[in-house]
C-alpha positions as a Markdown table, in Angstrom:
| # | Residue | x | y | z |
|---|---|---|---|---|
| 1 | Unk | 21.2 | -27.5 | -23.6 |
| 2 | Unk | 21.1 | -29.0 | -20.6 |
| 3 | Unk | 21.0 | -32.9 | -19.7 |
| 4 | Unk | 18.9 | -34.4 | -16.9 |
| 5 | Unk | 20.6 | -36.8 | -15.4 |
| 6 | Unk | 18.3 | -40.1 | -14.7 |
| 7 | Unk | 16.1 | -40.2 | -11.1 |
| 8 | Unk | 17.4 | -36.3 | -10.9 |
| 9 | Unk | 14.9 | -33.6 | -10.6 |
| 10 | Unk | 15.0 | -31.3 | -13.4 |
| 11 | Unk | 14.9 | -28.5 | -10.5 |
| 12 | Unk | 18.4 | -29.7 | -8.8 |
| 13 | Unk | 19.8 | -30.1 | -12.3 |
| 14 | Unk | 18.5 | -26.3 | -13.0 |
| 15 | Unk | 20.4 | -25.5 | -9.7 |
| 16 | Unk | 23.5 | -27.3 | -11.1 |
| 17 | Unk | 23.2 | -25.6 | -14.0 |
| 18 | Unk | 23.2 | -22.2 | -12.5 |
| 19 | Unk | 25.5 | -22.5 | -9.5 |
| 20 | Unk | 28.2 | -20.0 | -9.0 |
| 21 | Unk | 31.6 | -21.4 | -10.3 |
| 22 | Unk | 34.1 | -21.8 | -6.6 |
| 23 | Unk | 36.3 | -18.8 | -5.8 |
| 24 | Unk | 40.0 | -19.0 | -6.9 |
| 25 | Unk | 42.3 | -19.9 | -3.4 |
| 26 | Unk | 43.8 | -16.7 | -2.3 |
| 27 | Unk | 47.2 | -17.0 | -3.6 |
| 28 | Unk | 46.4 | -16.8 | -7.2 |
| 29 | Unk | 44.0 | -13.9 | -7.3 |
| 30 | Unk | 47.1 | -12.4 | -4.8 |
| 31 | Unk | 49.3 | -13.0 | -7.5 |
| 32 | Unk | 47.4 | -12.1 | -10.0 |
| 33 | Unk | 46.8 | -8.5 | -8.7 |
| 34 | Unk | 50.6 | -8.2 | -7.7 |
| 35 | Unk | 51.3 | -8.7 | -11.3 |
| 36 | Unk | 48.8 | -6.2 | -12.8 |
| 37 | Unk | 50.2 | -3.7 | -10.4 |
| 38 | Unk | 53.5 | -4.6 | -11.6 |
| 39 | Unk | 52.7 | -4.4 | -15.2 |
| 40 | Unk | 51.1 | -1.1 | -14.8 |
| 41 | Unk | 54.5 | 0.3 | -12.6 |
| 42 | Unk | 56.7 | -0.6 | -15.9 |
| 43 | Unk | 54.9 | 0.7 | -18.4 |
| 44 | Unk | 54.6 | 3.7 | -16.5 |
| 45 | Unk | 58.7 | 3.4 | -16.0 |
| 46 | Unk | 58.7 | 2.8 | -20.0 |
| 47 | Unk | 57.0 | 6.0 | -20.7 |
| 48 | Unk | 59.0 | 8.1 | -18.4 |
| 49 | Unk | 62.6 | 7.4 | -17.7 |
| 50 | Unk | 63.5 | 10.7 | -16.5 |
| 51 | Unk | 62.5 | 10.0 | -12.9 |
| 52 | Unk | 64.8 | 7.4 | -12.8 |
| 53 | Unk | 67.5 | 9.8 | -13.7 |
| 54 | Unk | 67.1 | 12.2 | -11.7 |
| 55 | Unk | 66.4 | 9.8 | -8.5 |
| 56 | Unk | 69.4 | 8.2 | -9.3 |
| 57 | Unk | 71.6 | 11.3 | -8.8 |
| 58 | Unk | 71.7 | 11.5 | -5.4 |
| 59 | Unk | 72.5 | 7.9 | -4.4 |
| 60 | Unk | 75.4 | 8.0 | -7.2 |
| 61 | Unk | 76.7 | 11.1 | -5.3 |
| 62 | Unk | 76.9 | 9.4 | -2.4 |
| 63 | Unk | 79.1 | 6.9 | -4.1 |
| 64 | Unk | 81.1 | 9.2 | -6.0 |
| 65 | Unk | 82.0 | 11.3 | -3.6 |
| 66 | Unk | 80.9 | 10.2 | 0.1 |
| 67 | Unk | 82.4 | 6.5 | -0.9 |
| 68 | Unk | 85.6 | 7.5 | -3.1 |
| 69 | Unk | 86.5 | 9.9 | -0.4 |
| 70 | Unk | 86.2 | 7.9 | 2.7 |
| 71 | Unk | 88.0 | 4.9 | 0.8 |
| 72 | Unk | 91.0 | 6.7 | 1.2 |
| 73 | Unk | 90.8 | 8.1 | 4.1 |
| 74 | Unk | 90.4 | 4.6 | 6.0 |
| 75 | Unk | 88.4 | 6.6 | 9.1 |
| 76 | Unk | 86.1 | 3.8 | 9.2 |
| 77 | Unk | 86.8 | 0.3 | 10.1 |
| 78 | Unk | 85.0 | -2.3 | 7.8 |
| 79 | Unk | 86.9 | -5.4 | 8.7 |
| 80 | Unk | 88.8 | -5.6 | 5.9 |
| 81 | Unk | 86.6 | -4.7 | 3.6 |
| 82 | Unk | 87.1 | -1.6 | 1.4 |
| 83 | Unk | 85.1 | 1.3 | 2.4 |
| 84 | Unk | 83.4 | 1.7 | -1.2 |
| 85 | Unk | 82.6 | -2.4 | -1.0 |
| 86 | Unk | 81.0 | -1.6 | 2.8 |
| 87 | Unk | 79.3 | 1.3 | 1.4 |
| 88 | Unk | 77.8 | 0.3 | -1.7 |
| 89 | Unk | 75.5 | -2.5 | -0.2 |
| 90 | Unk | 73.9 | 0.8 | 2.1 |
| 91 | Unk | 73.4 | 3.2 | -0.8 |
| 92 | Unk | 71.5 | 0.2 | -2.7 |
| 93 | Unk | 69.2 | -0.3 | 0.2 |
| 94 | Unk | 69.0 | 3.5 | 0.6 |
| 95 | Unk | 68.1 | 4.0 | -3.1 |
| 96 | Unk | 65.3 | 1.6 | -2.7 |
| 97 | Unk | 64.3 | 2.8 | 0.3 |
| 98 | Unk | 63.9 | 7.1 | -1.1 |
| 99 | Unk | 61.9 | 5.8 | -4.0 |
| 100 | Unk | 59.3 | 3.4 | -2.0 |
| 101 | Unk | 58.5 | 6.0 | 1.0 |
| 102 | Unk | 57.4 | 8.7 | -0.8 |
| 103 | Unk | 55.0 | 6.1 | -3.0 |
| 104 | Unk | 52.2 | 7.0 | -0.9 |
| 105 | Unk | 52.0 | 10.5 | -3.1 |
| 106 | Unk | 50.6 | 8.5 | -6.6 |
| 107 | Unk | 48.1 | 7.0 | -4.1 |
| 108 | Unk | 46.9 | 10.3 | -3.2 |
| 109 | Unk | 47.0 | 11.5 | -6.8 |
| 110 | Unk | 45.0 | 8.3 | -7.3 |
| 111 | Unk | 42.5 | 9.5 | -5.1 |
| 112 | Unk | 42.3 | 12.9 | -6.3 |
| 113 | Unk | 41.7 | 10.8 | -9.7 |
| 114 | Unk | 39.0 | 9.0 | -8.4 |
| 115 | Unk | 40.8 | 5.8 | -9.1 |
| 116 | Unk | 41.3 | 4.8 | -5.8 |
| 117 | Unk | 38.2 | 4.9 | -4.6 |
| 118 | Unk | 37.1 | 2.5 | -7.4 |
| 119 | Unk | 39.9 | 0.1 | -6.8 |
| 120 | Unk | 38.1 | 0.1 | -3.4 |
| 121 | Unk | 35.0 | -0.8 | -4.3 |
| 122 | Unk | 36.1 | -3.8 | -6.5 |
| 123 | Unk | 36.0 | -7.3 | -4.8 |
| 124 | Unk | 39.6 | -7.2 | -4.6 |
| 125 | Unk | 40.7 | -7.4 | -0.7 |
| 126 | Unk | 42.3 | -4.5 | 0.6 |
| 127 | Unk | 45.0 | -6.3 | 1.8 |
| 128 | Unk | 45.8 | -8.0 | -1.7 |
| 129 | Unk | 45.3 | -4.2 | -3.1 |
| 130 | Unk | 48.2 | -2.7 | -0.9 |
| 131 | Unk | 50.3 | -5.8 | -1.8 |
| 132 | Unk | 50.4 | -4.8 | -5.3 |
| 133 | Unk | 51.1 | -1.3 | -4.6 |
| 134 | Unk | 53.8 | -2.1 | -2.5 |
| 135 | Unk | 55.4 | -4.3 | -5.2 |
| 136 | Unk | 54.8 | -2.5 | -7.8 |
| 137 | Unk | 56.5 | 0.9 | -6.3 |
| 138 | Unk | 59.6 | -2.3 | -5.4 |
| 139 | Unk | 60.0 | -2.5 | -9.4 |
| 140 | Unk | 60.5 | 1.5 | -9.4 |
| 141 | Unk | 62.8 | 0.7 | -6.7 |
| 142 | Unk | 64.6 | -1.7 | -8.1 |
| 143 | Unk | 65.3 | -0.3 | -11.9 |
| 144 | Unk | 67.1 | 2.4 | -9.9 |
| 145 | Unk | 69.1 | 0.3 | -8.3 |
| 146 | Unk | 70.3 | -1.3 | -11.0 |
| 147 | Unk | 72.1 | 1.6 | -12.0 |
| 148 | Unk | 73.4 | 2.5 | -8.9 |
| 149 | Unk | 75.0 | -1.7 | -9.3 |
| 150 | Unk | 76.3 | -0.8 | -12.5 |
| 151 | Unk | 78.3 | 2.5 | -11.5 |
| 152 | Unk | 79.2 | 0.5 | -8.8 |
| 153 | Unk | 81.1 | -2.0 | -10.7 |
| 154 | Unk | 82.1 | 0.5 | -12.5 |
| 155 | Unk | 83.9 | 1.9 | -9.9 |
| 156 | Unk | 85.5 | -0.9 | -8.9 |
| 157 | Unk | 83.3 | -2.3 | -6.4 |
| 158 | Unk | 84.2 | -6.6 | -5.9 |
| 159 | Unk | 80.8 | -7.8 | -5.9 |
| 160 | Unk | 80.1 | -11.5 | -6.4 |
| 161 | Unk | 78.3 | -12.4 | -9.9 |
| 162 | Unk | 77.2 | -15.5 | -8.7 |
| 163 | Unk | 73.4 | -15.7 | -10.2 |
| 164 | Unk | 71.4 | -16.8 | -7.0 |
| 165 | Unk | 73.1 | -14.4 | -4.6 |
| 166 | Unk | 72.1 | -11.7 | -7.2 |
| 167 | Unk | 68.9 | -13.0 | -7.2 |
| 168 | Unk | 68.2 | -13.5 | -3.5 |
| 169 | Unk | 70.3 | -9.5 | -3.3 |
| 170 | Unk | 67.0 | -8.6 | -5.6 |
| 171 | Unk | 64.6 | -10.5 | -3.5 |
| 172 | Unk | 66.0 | -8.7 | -0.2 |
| 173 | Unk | 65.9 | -5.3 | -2.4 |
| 174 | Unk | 62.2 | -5.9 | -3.6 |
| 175 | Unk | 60.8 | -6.9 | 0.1 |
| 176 | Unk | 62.9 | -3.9 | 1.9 |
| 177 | Unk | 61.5 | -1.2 | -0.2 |
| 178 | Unk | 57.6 | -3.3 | -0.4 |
| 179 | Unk | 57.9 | -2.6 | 3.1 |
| 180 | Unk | 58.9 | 1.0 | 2.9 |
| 181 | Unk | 56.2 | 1.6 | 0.2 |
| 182 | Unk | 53.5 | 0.4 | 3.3 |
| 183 | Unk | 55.2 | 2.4 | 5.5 |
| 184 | Unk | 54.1 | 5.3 | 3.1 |
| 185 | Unk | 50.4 | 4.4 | 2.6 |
| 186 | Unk | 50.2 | 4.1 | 5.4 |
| 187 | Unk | 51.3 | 7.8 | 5.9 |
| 188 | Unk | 49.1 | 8.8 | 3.1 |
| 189 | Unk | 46.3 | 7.5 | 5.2 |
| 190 | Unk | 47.2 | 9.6 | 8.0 |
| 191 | Unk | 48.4 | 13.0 | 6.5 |
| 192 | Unk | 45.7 | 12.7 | 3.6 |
| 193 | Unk | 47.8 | 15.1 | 1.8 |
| 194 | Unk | 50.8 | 15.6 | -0.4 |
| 195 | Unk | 52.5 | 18.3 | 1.1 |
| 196 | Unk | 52.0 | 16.7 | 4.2 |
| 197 | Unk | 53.4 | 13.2 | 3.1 |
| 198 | Unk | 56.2 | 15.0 | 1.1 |
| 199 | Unk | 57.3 | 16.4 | 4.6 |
| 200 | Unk | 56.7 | 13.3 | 7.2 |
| 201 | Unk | 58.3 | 11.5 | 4.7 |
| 202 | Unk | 61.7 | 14.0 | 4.0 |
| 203 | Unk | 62.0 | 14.1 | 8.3 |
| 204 | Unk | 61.8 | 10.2 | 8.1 |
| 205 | Unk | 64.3 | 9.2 | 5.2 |
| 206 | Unk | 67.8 | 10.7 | 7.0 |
| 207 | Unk | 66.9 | 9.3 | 10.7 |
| 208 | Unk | 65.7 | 5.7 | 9.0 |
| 209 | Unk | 69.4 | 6.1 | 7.2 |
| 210 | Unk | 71.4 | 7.1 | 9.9 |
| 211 | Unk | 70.1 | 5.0 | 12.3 |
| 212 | Unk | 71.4 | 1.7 | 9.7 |
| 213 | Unk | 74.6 | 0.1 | 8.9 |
| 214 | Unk | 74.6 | 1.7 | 6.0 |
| 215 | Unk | 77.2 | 4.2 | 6.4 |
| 216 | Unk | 79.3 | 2.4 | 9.2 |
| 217 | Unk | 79.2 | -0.9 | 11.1 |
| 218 | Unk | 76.7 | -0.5 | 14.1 |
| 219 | Unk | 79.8 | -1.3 | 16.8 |
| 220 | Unk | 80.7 | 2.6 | 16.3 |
| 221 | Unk | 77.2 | 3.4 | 17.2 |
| 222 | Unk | 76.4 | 5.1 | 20.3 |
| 223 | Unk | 73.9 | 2.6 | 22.7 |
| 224 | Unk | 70.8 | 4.9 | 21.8 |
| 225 | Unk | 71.3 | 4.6 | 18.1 |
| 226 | Unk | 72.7 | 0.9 | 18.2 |
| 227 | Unk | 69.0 | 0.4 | 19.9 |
| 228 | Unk | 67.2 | 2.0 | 17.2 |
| 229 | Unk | 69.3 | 0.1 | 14.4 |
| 230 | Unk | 68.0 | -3.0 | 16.1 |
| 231 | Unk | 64.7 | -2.6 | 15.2 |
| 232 | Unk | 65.4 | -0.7 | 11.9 |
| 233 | Unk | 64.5 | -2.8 | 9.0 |
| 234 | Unk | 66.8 | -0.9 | 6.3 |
| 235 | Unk | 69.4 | -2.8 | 8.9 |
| 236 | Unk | 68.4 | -5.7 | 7.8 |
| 237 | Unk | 68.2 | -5.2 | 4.3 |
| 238 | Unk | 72.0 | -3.4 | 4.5 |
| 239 | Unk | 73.0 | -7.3 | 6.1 |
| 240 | Unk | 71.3 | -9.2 | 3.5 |
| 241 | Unk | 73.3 | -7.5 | 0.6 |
| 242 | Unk | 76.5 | -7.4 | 2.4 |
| 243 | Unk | 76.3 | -11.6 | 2.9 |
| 244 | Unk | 75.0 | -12.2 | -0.7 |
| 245 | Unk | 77.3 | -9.6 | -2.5 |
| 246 | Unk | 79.9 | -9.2 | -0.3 |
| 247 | Unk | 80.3 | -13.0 | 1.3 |
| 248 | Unk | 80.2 | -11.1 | 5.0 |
| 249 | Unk | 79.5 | -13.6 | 7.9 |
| 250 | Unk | 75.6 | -13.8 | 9.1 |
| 251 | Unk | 72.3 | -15.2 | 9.1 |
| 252 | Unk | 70.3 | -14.5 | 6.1 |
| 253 | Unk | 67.3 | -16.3 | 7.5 |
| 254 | Unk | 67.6 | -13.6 | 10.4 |
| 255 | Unk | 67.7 | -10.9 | 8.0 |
| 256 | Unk | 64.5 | -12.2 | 5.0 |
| 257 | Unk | 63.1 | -13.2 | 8.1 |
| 258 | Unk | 62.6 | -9.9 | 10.0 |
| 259 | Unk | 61.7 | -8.0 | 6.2 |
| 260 | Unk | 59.4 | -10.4 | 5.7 |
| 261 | Unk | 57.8 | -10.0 | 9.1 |
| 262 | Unk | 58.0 | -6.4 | 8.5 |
| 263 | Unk | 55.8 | -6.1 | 5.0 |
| 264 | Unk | 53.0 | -8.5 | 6.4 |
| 265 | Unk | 53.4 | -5.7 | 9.2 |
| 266 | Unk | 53.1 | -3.2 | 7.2 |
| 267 | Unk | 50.4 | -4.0 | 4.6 |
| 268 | Unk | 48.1 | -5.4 | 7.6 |
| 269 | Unk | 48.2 | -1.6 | 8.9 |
| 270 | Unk | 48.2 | 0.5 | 5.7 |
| 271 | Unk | 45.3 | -2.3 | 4.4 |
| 272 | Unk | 43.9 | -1.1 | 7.6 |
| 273 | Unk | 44.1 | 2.9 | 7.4 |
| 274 | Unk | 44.2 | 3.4 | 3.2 |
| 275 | Unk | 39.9 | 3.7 | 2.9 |
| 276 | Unk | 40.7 | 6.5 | 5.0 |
| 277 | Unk | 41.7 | 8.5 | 2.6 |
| 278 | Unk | 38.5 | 8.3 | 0.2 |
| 279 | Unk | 36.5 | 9.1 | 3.0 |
């Protein structure tokens, strides 16, 4: 029942009555789609591990064999550090970074589905829908590299266990391969296949690694590549988990700053291209 206040007109009150309740601020309905996204990634992680087993191979090759082997050779100067130390921070940011570009393929699937082009239909803002992707495909990202951090220890590697550098290592993990999971909706948008995305995205993955500090400090770079690592965000990723786990000299705020700048990047274009593909 409702009340009439007195000397108001039962027609304002009817208006009071009725009004729309106000919209949410932006940051909670942001958050609040991130986190269904999220949820959705690990249960689908729950139900099927073997992914994360068989993605996980190649990365612990690299340390097994590509990391033992160069450890004793000393070929590469590290400053000191061990070469299986150096390397390990690289093949982190590299694990992340194989499972978030080639993300763009369950949005296609999604599409095939149907699904997408509902989740495009739904108030939700485009931009805030590509944000959850791209964080959800992070949590694939970073279950995998938790294992590749666990051989890792297991292998010797001196990495700090200091409970905010991990943390902030995790932060710089989950925005590094958010951005790379833009980077392939983006593609999706553009080669509106999977075949298509499975092979942009397979010609992408060894020049984005290459072209790092993951594998060897950028002073042994030639000028070209040294150019191209300057821009490269994996780069920046490989520095951030180098400082945090390692206790290398830098500037974090250098390094979250230019990732961050990067996924607002990248989910403004992919926000920008994904209705393409339910066209």
């Amino acid at each position: 029942m409702t009340f009439v206040a007195r000397g108001a007109s039962p027609a304002a009150s009817a208006d009071a009555a009725f009004a729309p309740s106000p919209a949410p601020p932006p940051w909670r309905w942001l958050g609040s789609r991130i986190a269904t996204f999220c949820l959705v990634e690990i249960q689908k992680i729950r139900h099927d591990r073997t992914e994360l087993v068989t993605r996980a191979i190649q990365p612990a090759l690299w340390l097994l064999i590509f990391g033992t082997t160069f450890d004793r050779l000393h070929a590469i100067p590290t400053g000191g550090i061990d070469y299986l130390d150096f390397l390990t921070p690289g093949i982190l940011a590299q694990s992340g970074m194989f499972v978030a570009v080639f993300y763009g393929i369950q949005v296609i699937w999604e599409r095939d589905a149907g699904v997408l082009a509902k989740l495009l239909v739904t108030p939700t803002p485009r931009a805030a829908l590509v944000t959850g992707k791209a964080f959800a495909a992070s949590i694939r990202a970073f279950s995998q590299v938790i294992a590749i951090l666990v051989l890792a220890r297991i292998l010797g590697v001196d990495f700090t266990t200091n409970p905010l550098r991990l943390a902030a290592a995790a932060l710089a993990v989950v925005l590094g391969s958010a951005f790379f999971a833009t980077l392939s909706l983006t593609i999706a948008g553009i080669a509106m296949t999977r075949e298509r995305l499975m092979g942009i995205g397979q010609a992408i993955t060894m020049p984005l690694f290459f072209g790092s500090n993951a594998l060897y400090p950028v002073d042994l770079m030639p000028a070209w590549l040294r150019a191209f690592s300057v821009i490269n965000p994996l780069s920046y990723e490989v520095n951030a988990l180098r400082r945090l786990l390692l206790g290398t000299s830098g500037n974090l705020f250098v390094d979250f700053g230019v990732l961050l700048f990067a996924l607002v990047l990248g989910v403004t274009v992919s926000a920008a291209i994904l209705p393409r593909l339910v066209r």
